[in-house]
Backbone as CSV, one residue per row, in Angstrom:
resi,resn,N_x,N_y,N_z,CA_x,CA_y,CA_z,C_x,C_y,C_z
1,UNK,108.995,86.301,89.476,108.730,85.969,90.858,110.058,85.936,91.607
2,UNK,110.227,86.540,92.358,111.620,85.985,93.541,111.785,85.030,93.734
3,UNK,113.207,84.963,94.913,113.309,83.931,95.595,112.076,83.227,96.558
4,UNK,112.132,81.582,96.135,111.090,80.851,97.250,109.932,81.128,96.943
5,UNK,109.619,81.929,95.246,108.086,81.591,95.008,107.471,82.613,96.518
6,UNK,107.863,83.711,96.327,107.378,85.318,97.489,107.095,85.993,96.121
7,UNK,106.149,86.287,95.909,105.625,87.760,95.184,106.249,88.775,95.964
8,UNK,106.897,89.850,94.718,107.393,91.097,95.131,105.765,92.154,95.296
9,UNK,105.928,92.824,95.908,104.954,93.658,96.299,104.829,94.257,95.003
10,UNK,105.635,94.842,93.855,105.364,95.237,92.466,104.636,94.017,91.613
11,UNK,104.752,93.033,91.909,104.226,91.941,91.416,103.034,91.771,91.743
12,UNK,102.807,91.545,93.037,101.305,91.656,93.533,100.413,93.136,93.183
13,UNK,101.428,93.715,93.228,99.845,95.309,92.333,99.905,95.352,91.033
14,UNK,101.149,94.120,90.156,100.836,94.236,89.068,99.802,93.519,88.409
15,UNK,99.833,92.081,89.178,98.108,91.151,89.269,97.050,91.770,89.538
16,UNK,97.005,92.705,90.164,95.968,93.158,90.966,95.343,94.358,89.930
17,UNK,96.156,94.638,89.006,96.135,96.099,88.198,95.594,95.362,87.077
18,UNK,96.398,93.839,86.859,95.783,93.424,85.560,94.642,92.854,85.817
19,UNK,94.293,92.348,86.945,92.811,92.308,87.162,91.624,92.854,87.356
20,UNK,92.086,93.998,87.981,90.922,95.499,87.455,90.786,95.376,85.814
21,UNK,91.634,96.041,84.911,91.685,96.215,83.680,91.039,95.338,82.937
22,UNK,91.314,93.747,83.258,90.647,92.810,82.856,89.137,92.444,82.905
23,UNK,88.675,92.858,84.384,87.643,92.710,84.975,86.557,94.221,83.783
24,UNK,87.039,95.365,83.673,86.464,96.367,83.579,86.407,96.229,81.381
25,UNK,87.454,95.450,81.180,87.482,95.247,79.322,86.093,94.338,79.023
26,UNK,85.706,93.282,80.383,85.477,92.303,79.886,83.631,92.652,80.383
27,UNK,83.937,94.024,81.227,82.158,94.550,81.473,81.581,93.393,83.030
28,UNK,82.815,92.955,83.740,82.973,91.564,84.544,82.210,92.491,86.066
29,UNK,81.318,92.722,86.331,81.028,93.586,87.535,81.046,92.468,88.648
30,UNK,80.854,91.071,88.554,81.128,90.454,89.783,82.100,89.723,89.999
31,UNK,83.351,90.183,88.986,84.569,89.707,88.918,85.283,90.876,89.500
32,UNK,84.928,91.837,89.194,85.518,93.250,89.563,85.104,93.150,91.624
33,UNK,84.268,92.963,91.648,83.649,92.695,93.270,84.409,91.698,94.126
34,UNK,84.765,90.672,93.460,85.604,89.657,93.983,86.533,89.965,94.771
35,UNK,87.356,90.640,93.964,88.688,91.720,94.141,88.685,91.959,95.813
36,UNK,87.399,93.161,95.858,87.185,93.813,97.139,87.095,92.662,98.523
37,UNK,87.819,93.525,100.035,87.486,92.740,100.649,86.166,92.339,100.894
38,UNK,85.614,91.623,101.541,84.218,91.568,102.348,83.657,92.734,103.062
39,UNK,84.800,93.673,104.338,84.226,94.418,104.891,84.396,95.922,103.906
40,UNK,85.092,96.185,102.701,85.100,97.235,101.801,83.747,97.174,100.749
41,UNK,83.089,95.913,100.548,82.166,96.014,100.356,80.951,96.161,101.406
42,UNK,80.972,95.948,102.232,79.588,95.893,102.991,79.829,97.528,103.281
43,UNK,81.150,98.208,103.524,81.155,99.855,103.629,80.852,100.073,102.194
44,UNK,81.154,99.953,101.235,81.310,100.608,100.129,79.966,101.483,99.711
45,UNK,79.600,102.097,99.344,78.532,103.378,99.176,77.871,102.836,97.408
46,UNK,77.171,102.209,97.501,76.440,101.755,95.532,77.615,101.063,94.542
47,UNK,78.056,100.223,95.018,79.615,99.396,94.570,79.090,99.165,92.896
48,UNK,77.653,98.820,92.386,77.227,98.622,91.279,77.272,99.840,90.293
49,UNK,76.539,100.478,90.767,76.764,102.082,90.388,78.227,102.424,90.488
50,UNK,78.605,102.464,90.892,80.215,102.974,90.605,80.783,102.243,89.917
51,UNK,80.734,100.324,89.580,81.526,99.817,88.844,80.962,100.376,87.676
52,UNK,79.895,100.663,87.040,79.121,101.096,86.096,79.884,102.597,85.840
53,UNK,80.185,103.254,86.194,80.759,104.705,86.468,81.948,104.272,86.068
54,UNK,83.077,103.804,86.759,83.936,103.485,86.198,84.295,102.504,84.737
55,UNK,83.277,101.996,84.790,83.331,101.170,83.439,82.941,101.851,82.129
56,UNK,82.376,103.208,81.964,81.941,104.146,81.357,82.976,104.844,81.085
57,UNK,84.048,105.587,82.373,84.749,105.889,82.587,85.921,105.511,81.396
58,UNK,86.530,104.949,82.047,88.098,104.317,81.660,87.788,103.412,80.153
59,UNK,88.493,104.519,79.439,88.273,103.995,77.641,89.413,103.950,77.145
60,UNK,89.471,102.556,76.138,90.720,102.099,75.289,91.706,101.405,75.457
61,UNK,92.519,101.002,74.538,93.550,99.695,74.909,94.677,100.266,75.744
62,UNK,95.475,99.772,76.352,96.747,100.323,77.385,97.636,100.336,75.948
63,UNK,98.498,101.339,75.943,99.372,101.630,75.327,100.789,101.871,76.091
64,UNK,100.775,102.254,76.877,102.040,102.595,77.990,101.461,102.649,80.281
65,UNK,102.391,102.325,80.836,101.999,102.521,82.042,103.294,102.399,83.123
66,UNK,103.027,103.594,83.653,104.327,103.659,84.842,103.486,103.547,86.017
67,UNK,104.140,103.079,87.378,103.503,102.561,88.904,104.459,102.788,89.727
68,UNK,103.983,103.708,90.575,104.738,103.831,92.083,103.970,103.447,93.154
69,UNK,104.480,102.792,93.955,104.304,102.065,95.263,104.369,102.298,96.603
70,UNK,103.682,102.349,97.092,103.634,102.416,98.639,103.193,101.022,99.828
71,UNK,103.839,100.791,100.339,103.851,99.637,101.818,104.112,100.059,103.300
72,UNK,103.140,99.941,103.539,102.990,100.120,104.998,102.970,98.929,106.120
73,UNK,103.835,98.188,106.605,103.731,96.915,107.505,103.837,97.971,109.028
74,UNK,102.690,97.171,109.355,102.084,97.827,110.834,102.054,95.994,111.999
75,UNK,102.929,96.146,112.924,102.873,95.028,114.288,102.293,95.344,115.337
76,UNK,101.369,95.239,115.892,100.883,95.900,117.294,100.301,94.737,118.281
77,UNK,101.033,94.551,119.293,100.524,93.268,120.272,99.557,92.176,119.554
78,UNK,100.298,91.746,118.150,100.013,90.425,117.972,99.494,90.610,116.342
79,UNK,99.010,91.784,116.558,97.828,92.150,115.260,99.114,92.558,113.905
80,UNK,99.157,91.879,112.917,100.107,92.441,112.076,99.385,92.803,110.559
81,UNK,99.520,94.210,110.019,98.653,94.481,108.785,99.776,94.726,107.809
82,UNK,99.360,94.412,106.917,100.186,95.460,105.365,99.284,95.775,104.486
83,UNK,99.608,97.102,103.910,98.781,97.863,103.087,99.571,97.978,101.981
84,UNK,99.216,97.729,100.817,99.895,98.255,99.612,99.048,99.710,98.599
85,UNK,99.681,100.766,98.393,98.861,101.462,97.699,99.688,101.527,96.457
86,UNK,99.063,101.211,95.060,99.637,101.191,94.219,98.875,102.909,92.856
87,UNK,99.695,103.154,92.360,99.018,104.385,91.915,99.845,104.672,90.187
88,UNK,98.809,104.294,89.553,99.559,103.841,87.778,98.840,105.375,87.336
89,UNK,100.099,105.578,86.220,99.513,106.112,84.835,99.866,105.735,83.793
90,UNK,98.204,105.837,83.677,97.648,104.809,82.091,97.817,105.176,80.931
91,UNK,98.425,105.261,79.885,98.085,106.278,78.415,97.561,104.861,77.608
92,UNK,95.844,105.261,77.365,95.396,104.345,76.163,95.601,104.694,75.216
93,UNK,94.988,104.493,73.888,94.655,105.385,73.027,93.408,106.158,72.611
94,UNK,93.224,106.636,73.816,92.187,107.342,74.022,92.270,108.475,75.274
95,UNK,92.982,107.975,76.066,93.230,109.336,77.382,94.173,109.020,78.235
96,UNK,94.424,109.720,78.802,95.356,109.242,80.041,94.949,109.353,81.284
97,UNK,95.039,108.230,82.263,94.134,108.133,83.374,95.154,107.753,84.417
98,UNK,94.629,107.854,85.800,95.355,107.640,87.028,94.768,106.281,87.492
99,UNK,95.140,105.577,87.941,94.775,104.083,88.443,95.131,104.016,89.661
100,UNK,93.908,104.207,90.948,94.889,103.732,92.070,94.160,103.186,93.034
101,UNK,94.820,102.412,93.898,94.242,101.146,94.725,94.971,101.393,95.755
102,UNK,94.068,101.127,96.928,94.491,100.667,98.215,94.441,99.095,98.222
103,UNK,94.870,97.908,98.672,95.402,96.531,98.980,95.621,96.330,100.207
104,UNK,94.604,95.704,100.829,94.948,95.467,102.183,95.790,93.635,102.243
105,UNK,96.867,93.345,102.306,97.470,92.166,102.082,97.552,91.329,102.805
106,UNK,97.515,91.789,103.941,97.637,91.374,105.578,96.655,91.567,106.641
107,UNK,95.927,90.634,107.596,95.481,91.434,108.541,95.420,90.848,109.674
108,UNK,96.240,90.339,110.427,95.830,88.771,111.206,94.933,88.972,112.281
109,UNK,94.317,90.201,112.447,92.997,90.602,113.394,92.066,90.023,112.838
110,UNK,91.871,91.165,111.785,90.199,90.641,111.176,90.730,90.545,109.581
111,UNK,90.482,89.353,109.012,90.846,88.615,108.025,89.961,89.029,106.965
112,UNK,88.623,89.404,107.168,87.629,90.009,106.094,88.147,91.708,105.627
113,UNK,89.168,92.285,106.174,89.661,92.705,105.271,90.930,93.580,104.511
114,UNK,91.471,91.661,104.179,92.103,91.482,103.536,91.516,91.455,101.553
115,UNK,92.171,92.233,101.095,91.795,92.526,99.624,91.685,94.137,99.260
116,UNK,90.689,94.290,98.508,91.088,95.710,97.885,90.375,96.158,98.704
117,UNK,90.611,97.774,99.258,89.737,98.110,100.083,89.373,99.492,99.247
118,UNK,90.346,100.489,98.140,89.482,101.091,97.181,90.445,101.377,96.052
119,UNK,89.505,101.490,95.411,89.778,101.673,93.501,89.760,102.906,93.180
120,UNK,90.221,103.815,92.573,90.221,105.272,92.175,90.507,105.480,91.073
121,UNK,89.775,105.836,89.668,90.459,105.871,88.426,89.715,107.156,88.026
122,UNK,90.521,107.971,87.610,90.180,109.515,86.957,91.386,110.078,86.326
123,UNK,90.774,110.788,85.348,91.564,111.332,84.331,92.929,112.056,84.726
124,UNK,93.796,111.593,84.159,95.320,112.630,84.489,94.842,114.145,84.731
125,UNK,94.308,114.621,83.803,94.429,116.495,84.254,93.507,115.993,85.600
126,UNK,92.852,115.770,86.412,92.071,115.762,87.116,92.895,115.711,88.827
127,UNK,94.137,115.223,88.460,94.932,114.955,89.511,95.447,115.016,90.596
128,UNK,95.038,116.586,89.927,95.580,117.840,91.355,94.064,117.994,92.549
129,UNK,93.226,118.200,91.603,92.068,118.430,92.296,91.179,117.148,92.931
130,UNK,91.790,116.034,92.496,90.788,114.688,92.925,91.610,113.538,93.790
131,UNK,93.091,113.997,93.752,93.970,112.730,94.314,94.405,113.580,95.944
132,UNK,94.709,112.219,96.150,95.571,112.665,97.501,96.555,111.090,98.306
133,UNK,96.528,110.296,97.165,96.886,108.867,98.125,95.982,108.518,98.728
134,UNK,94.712,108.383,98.746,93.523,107.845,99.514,93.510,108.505,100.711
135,UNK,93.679,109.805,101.065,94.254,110.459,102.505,92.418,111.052,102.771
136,UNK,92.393,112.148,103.539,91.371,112.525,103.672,90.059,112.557,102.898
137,UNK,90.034,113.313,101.545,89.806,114.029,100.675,89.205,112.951,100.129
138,UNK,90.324,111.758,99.609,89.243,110.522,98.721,88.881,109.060,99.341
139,UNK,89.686,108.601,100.546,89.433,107.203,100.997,88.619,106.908,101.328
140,UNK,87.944,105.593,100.234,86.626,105.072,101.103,86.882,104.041,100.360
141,UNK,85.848,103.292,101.016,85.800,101.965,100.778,85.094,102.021,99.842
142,UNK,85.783,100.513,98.751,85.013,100.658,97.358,85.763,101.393,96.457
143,UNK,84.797,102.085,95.157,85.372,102.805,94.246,84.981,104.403,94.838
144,UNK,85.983,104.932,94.033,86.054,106.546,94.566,85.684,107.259,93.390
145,UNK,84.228,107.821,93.998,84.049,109.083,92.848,83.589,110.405,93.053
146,UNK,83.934,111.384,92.432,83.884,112.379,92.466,82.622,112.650,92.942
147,UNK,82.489,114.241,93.527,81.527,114.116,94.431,80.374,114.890,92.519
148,UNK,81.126,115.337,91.530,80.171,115.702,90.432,79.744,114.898,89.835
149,UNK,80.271,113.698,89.881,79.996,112.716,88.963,78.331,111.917,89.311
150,UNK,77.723,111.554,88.641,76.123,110.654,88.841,76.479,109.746,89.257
């Protein structure tokens, strides 16, 4: 922890990473929900079905994991947000997977949503064709899945 008891922003997506993982070992679907803000769930598109998808998904113990980071602090006549996007690769012993989250940390507008706003986990080779930083292509609220997947 830093100075003055401040979570470093690597710190906070590293809680946040061990609480997915935790949530998804332990089969925890309304622990995994918690996570999300309020208004990422009320958008989110079958949040059950997808934790189910992803929990199917993502197999085996963590064996290794690297994380790069992104922060965005936004001020606008009063309203102040921060976004953290955090984006891991996983090697279990079983596959290697991409882990990535949007974190809404901040919001002093509208406070419901503050928390995760989406989850994205798919296989490393898959990377090129399914990622983008939550940009066009995959951001939504909730978990993100492929448009082949059930």
């Amino acid at each position: 922890m830093s100075t003055l008891g401040v979570k470093s922003d690597k710190e906070i997506a590293e809680a946040r990473f061990q609480k997915i993982v935790e949530c998804l070992e332990d089969n925890d679907k309304e622990g995994l929900k918690k996570i999300f803000s309020s208004n990422a769930l009320k958008e989110a598109k079958d949040i059950d079905g997808s934790i189910d998808y992803i929990s199917g998904f993502f197999k085996g113990k963590i064996q290794s994991k690297d994380v790069a980071l992104e922060v965005s602090d936004h001020k606008d006549n009063g309203k102040n947000t921060r976004e953290l996007k955090a984006f891991y690769t996983v090697i279990t012993d079983e596959g290697t997977y991409i882990v990535f989250f949007i974190d809404q940390l901040v919001d002093t507008k509208n406070p419901d949503n503050v928390g995760l706003y989406m989850l994205q986990i798919i296989k490393e080779s898959d990377e090129e064709k399914e990622f983008d930083w939550g940009g066009d292509k995959t951001r939504c609220a909730g978990i993100y899945r492929p448009s082949i997947a059930k």
